[in-house]
BAFI-3210 file (N, C-alpha, C; in Angstrom, 3 decimals, decimal comma, padded with zeros to 6 digits):
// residues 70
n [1|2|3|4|5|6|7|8|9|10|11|12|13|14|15|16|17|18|19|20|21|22|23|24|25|26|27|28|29|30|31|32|33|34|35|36|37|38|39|40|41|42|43|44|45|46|47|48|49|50|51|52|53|54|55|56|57|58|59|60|61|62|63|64|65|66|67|68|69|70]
n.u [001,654|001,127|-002,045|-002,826|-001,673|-004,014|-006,712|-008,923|-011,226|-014,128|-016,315|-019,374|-022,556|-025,550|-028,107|-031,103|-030,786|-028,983|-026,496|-023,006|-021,304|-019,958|-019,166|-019,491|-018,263|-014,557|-012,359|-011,029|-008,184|-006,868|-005,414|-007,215|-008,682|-007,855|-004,847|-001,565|000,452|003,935|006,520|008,856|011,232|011,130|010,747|011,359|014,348|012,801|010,638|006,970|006,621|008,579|009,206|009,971|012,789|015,347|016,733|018,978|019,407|021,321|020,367|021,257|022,083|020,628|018,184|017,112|016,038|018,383|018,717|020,057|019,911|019,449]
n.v [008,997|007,294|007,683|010,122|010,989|009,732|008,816|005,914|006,652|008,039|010,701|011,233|012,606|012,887|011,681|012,437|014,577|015,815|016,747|016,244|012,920|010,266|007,820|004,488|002,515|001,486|003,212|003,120|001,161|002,307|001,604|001,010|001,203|-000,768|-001,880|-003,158|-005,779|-005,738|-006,549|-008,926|-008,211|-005,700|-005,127|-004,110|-004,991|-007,150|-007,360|-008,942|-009,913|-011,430|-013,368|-015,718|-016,483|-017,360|-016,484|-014,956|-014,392|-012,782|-010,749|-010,894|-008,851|-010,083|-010,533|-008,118|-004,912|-002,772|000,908|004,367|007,153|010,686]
n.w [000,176|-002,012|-001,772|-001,563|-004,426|-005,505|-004,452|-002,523|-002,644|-004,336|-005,336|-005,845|-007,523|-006,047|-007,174|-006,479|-004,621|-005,687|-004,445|-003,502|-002,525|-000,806|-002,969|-003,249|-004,342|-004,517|-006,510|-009,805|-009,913|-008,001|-004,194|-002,784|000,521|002,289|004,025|002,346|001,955|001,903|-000,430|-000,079|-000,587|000,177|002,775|005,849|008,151|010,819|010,284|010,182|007,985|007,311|009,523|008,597|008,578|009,509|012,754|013,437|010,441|008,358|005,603|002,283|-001,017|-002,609|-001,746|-000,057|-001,045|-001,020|-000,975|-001,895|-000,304|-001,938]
ca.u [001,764|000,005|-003,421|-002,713|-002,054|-004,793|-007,237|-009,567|-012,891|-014,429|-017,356|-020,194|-023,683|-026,712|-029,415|-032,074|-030,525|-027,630|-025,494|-021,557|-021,031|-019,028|-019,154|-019,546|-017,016|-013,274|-011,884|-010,183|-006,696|-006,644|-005,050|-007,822|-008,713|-006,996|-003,230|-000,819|001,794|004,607|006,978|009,367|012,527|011,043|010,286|012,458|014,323|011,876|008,610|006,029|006,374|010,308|009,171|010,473|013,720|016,511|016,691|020,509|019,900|021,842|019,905|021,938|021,581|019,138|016,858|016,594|016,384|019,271|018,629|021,038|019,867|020,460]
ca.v [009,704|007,262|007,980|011,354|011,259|008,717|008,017|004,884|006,901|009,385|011,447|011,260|013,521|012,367|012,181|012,940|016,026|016,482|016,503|015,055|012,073|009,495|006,406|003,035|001,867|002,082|003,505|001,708|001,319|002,837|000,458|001,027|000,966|-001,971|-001,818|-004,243|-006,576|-005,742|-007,475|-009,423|-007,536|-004,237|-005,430|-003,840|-006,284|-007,454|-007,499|-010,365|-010,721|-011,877|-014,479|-017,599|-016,545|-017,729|-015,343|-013,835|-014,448|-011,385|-010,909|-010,344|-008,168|-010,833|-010,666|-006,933|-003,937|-001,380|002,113|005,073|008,458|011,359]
ca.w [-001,094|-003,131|-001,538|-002,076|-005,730|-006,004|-003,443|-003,055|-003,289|-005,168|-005,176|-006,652|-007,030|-005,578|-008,331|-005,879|-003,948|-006,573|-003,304|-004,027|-001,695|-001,307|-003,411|-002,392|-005,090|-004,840|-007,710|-010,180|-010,315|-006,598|-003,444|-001,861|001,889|002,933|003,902|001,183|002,553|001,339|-001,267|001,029|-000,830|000,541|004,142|006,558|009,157|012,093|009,978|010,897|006,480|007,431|010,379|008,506|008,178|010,877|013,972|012,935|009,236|007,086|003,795|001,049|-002,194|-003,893|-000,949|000,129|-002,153|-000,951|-001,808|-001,427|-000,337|-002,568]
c.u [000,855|-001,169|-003,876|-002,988|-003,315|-005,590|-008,266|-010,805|-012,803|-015,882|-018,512|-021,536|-024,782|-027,988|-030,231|-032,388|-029,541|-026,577|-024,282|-021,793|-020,294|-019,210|-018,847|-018,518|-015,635|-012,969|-010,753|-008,910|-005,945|-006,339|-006,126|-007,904|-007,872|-005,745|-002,549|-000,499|002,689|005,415|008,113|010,737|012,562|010,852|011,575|012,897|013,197|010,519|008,204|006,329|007,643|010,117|009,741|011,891|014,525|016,501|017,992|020,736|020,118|021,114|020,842|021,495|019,963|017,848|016,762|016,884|017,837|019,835|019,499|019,662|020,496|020,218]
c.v [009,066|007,530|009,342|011,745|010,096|007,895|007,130|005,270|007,905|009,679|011,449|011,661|012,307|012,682|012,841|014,602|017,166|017,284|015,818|014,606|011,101|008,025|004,919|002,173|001,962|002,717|002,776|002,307|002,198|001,567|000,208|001,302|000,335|-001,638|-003,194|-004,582|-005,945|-006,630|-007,726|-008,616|-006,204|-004,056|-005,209|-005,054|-006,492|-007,712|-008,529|-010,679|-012,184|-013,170|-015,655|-017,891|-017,328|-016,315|-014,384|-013,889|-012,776|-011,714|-010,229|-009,702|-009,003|-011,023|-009,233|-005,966|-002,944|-000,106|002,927|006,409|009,610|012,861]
c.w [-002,143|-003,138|-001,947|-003,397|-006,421|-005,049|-003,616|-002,874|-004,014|-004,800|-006,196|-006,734|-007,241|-006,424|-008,213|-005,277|-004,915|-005,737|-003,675|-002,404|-002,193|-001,958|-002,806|-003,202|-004,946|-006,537|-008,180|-010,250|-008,776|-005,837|-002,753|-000,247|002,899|002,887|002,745|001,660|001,493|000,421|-000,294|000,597|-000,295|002,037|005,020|007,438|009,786|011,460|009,895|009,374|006,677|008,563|010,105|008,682|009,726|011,364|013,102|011,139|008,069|005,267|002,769|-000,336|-003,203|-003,130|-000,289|-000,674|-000,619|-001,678|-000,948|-001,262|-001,141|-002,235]
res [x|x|x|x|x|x|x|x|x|x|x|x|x|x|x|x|x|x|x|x|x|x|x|x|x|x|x|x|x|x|x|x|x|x|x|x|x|x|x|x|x|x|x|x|x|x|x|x|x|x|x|x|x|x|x|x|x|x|x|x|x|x|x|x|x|x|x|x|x|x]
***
């Protein structure tokens, strides 16, 4: 969704041909290309971010977000 409302290129015309192509810049304020890590409160169980933790360790409210469905 965010790439969607906001993707990391843009277009831009070719002086020469006055052709749109694609820019060699990301755009600002875009994630860009690259995937993020996540923030470790948003990291589902099992993810390589979570590796340090103890094997059976239960995270509690101050260490994973828990959202309701509505």
């Amino acid at each position: 969704l965010m790439t969607a409302l906001h993707p990391p290129t843009h277009a831009v015309r070719d002086e020469e041909t006055g052709v749109l192509r694609q820019s060699e810049t990301k755009t600002p304020g875009s994630l860009g290309k690259d995937p993020v890590d996540c923030a470790p409160c948003e990291a589902p169980d099992g993810h390589p971010l979570l590796a340090d933790l103890p094997r059976f360790h239960v995270r509690g409210p101050a260490e994973k977000l828990f959202e309701e469905a509505y």
